[in-house]
N, C-alpha and C positions, 0 to 999 in steps of 0.2 A: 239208375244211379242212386235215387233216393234209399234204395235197398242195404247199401254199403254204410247210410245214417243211421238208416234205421240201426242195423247190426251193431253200430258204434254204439250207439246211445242207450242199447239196452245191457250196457256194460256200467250205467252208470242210473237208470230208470228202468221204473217195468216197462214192457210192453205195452200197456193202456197211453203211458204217459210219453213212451216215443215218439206211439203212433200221433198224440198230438201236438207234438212238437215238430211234425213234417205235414198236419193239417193247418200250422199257423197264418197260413197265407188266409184261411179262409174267416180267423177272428175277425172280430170288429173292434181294433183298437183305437180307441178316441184320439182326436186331437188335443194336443194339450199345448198349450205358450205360456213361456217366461218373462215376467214382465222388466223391463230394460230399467230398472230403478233409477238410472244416470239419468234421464231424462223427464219422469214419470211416477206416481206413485201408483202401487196396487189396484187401489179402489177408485182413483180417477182415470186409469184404464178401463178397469171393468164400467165404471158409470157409462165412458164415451163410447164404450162397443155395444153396452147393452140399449144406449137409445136408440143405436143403427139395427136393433131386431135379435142381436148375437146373444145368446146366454150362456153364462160361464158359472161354473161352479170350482171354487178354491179348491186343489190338493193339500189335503191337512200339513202331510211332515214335508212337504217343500217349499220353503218361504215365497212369497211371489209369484207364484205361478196357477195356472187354471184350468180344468177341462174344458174344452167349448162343447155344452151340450146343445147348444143348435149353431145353426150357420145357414141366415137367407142368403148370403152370395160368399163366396170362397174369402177368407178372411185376411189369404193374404196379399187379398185388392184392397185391401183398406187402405186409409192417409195415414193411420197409425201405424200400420205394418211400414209402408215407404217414410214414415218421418226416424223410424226405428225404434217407436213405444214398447215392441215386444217383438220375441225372437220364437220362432214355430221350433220345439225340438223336445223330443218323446221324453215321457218320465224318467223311464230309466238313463238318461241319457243326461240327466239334468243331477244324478246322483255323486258322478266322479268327483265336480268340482264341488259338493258339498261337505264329503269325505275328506275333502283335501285340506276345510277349512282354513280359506288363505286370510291372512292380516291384513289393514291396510298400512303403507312402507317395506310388506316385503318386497322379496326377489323371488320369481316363481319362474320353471322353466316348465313349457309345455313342450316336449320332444317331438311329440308328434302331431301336430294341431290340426290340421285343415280336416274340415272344414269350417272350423271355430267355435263352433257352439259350446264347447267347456271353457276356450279360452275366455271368448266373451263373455261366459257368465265367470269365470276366475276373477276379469277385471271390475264387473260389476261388484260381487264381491269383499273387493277389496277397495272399494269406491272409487277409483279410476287413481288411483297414487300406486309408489311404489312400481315395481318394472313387471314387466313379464316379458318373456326370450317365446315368442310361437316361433315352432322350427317344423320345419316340414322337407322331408326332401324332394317333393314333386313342385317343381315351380307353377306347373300348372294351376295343382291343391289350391294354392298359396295365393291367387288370386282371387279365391272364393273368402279367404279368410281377410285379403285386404277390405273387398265390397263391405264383410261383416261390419271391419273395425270402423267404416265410415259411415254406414249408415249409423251403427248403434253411438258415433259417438266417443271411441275408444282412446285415449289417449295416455295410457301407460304399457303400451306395448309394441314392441318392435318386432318385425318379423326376418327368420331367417331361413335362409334353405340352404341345408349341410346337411350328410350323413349323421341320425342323430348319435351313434355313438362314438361320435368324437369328443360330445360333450364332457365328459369326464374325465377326459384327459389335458382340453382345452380349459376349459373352468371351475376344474377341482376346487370341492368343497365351497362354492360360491353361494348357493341357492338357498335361502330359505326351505323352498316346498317345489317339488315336480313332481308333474303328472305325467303317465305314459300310459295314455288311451290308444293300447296299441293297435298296429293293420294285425287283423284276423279272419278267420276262415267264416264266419260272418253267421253261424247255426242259428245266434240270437235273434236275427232278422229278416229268416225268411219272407216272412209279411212283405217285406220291400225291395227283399234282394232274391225273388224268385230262381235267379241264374246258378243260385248254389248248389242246388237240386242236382246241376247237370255237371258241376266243375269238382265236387267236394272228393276228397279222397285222404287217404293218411298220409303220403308222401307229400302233399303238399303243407300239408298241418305240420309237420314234421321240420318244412321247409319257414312256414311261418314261424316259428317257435325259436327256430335258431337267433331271426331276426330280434321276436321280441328277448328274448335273455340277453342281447346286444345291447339293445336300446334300454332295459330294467339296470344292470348293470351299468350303463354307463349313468344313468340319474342318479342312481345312489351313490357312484362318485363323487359327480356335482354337486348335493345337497351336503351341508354340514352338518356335523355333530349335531344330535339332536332336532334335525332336518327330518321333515316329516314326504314320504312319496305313496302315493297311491297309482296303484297300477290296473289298469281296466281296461277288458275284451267286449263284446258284442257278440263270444261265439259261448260254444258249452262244451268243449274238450276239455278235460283234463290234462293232456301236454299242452293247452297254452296257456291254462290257469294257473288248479293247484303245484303240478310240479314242477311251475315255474316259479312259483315264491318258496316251492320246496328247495327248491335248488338255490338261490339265492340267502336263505336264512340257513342254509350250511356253510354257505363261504362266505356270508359278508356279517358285519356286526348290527343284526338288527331285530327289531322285536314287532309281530305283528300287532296291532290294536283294535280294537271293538270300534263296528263304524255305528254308529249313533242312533240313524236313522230304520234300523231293523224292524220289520213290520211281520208280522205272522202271516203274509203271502211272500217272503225270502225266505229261502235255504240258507243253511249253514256248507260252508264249504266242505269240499268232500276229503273224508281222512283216511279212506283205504277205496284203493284201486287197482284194479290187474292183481290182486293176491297179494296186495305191496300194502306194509300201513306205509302213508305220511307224515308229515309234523301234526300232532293233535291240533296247537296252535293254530291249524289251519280252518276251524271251527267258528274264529270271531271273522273271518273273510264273506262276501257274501254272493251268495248264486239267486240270478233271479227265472224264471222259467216264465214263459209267456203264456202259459195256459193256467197259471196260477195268478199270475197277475194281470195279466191283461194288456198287458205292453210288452215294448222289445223285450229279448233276452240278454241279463247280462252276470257279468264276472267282473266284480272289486274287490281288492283289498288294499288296507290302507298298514303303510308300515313306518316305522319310529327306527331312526340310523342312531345306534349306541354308541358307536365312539368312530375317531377319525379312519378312514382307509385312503387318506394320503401318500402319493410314493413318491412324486418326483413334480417339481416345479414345470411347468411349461417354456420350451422355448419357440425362437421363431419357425425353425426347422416343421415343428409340427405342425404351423399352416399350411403348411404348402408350397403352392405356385405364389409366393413373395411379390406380390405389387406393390409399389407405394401408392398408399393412398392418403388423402390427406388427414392428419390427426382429429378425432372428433373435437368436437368442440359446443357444447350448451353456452349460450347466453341467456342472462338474467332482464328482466325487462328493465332495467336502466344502463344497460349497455348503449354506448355509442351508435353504433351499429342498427339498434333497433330503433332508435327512438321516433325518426321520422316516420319510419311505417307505421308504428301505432298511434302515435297523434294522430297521422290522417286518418287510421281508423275511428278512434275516439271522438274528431269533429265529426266524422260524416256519421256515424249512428248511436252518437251518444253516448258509449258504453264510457264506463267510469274508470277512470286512467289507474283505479288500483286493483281493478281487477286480473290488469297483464301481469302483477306479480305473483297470481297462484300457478304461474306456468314458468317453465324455461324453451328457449326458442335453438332454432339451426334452422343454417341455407343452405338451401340445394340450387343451385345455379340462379332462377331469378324470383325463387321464393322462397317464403318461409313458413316452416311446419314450427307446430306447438307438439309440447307434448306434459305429462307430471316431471316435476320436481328430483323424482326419484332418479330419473335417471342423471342427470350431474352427479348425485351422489353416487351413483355407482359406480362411474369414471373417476371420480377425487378418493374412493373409499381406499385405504388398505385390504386386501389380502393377505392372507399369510404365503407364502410360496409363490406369488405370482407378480413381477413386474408391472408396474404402472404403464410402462411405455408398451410393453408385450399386448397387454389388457388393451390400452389405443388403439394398435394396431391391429389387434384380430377385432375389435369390434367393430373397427370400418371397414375390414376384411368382409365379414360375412350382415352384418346390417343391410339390411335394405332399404329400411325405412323405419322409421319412430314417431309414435304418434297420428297427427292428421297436418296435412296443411291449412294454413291459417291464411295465406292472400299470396297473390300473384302481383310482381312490376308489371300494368301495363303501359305505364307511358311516365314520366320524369315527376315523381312526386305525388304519383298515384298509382292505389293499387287496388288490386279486383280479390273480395275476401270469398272461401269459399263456402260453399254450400254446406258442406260437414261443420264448418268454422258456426256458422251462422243458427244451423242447427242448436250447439252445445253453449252460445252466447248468446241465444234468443232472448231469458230472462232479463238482460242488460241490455238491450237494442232498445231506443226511443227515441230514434228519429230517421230520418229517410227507411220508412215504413209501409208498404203497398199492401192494403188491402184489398187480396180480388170479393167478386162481388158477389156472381155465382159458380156451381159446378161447372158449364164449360171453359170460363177463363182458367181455373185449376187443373183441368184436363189437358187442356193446350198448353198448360204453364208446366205440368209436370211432364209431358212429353217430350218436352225443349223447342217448344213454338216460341212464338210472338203473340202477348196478345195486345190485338188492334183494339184503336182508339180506349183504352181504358181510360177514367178521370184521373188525367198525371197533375203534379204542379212542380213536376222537377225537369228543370235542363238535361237536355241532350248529354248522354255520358257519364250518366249519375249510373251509379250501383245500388240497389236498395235491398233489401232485407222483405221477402213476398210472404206473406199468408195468408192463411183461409184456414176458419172455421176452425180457429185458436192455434192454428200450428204453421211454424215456418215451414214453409218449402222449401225454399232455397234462395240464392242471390238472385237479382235479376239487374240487366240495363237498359236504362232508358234511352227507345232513338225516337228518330221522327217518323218512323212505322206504328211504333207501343213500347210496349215491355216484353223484350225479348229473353225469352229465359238462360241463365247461366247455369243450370243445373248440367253437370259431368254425364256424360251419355251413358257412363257404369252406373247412370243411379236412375233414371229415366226407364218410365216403362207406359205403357199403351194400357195395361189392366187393371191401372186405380181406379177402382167406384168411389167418388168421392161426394155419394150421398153423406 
């Protein structure tokens, strides 16, 4: 099978350079992590990894990120890895969302998200304000990218699962910036996706392609005037690349742009193929080749929408299957509604009562999730063409979730906060505070044990805010066994070394 790659690719590379684009399995491509800035800064990751034996060496042109040139035990057993200091995900993979260069306040849709690592770094980014739509249509995906937005912390993004090109019809001309990291036939990644060898063929590229020109097209609906989208593969075809933003910059208004970060190990994108020229334009897009560079392979370009392609308002018809569902609704932290749960938070761990105004809140049956700011503004904002009530309605439609959760009602005037919560408001926590003592209290604490007899001096049915060795863990409560941990069984794992 690998035969029919080879054949393709020397349509587009010599022969030498095919041939090592179907040997990439057997590179040595580094490890390299993004450092989660929401929680962390650059150099006090790297200080805390390198006194555990790790040595890391900065990527020049990508802000916060590192190679790890040694690694005594796999790095993503560390407390760092499980508190969500930093997120494992390959150079080129780290490119899309800096191409896309998001604000903080915008509206950004990510089409096709899972497994999140562009989204998560889009929010980081744009320092956790302003919205982002991650949409995926495999719900399954969609759970990898929830775990993401919990551990990392994430709180300006909601996730959804629809076909993504509905987008542009649903929320024309909404977006700030979209990104569509599209599903591809995967050439760029043999190193990891061994199986392509055996499944690759033209019909199915063919097949892929039709998909992504669905999904590119439907984002450059979404995005407004002057709405910036960036579009990126993983694979190295030319039908799912260049002449798919060839196709695109014939029919839609838009202008391709110079992506910033060009290095003399990227290509320029390719402007004649099959006998065919391309758009010249397609020159400032860029190809990356993993035996040039040394990591995955990939295909970006980044594009600039020149004037409206507006046609028709949205109505309810185009949802669908029409349920009612309840109108959303954000509260501000001196709503009625909220006020008791966050006093009792405020008394039990100290945190300073103006701190609940950098968030807006919602309940979901006996809790309540935080999330930015942004997004009440995106429910109160005008649109041109689009109903307020419509906008409500499809956005409880297809929402699943926003933000993180911030506590659960356990019992009449008290509530259990969580773990993600505790994480992201560690700075302001200073009081009902547990220090474990050594690594196995930590062990057994991040497993979801109990740890016996620890030094408590809190009553039975207190919640307290646990860490070790500068970093929260998570919630914990107090019984007459120990401290039984409250940490969510999606974030618990058996393979933290918490030297």
């Amino acid at each position: 099978m690998s035969e029919k790659i080879f054949n393709y690719l020397t349509k587009i590379l010599d022969p030498e350079s095919a041939r090592l684009v179907l040997k990439m399995y057997k590179l040595n491509i580094p490890l390299t992590i993004r450092t989660n800035t929401l929680k962390i800064s650059s150099s006090k990751l790297k200080e805390r990894l390198e006194s555990k034996g790790f040595k890391l060496r900065e990527i020049a042109f990508i802000p916060d990120s590192f190679i790890v040139v040694e690694e005594p035990f796999p790095i993503s057993k560390t407390l760092e890895h499980f508190a969500g200091f930093f997120y494992m995900q390959s150079l080129s993979s780290m490119l899309p969302s800096l191409a896309l260069e998001p604000e903080p306040d915008e509206f950004v849709l990510d089409i096709a998200s899972a497994p999140g690592s562009k989204t998560t770094h889009i929010a980081q980014l744009m320092k956790n304000t302003g919205i982002i739509i991650a949409n995926d249509i495999s719900f399954e995906r969609l759970k990898v990218v929830a775990h993401q937005i919990e551990r990392l912390g994430i709180l300006n993004t909601a996730i959804t699962s629809i076909d993504g090109n509905r987008f542009g019809n649903l929320l024309p001309e909404v977006f700030d910036r979209a990104l569509v990291d599209a599903p591809c036939s995967a050439l760029g990644i043999i190193s990891k996706a061994n199986e392509v060898l055996t499944w690759w063929n033209i019909d199915e590229v063919r097949r892929l392609s039709n998909k992504q020109y669905q999904l590119l097209t439907s984002a450059i609906k979404s995005v407004k005037p002057d709405g910036v989208i960036v579009y990126s593969t993983c694979t190295l075809t030319v039908e799912e690349n260049e002449l798919m933003i060839d196709s695109v910059l014939k029919k839609f208004p838009l202008e391709i742009e110079e992506i910033n970060y060009k290095t003399v190990d990227f290509d320029e994108g390719i402007t004649f193929y099959d006998g065919l020229p391309l758009d010249e334009r397609l020159k400032k897009a860029v190809r990356i080749y993993p035996f040039k560079s040394n990591t995955e392979g990939f295909f970006i370009a980044r594009l600039r929408k020149t004037d409206s392609t507006f046609s028709k308002s949205p109505e309810f018809s185009d949802i669908g299957n029409r349920v009612a569902h309840e109108k959303m609704r954000f509260l501000t932290a001196d709503d009625k509604d909220l006020k008791e749960a966050l006093k009792f938070l405020t008394d039990e761990f100290g945190i300073d009562e103006n701190i609940w105004s950098k968030f807006v809140y919602y309940f979901k049956n006996d809790e309540i999730w935080f999330c930015s700011p942004g997004w009440k503004k995106f429910l109160t904002l005008d649109f041109s063409g689009i109903d307020k009530n419509f906008k409500h309605h499809l956005m409880s439609s297809i929402i699943q979730r926003v933000g993180l959760k911030l506590a659960k009602s356990v019992k009449k005037a008290q509530w259990k906060i969580s773990t993600s919560a505790l994480q992201i408001l560690s700075p302001f926590v200073v009081k009902n505070i547990i220090e474990l003592q050594n690594e196995n209290q930590a062990r057994i604490f991040i497993n979801g044990g109990v740890v016996k007899n620890p030094d408590l001096n809190f009553r039975p049915g207190t919640y307290t805010a646990v860490n070790f060795d500068g970093i929260t863990l998570g919630c914990g409560l107090v019984t007459k066994e120990g401290l039984k941990s409250q940490i969510p069984k999606g974030r618990r794992t058996v393979e933290v070394e918490v030297m």
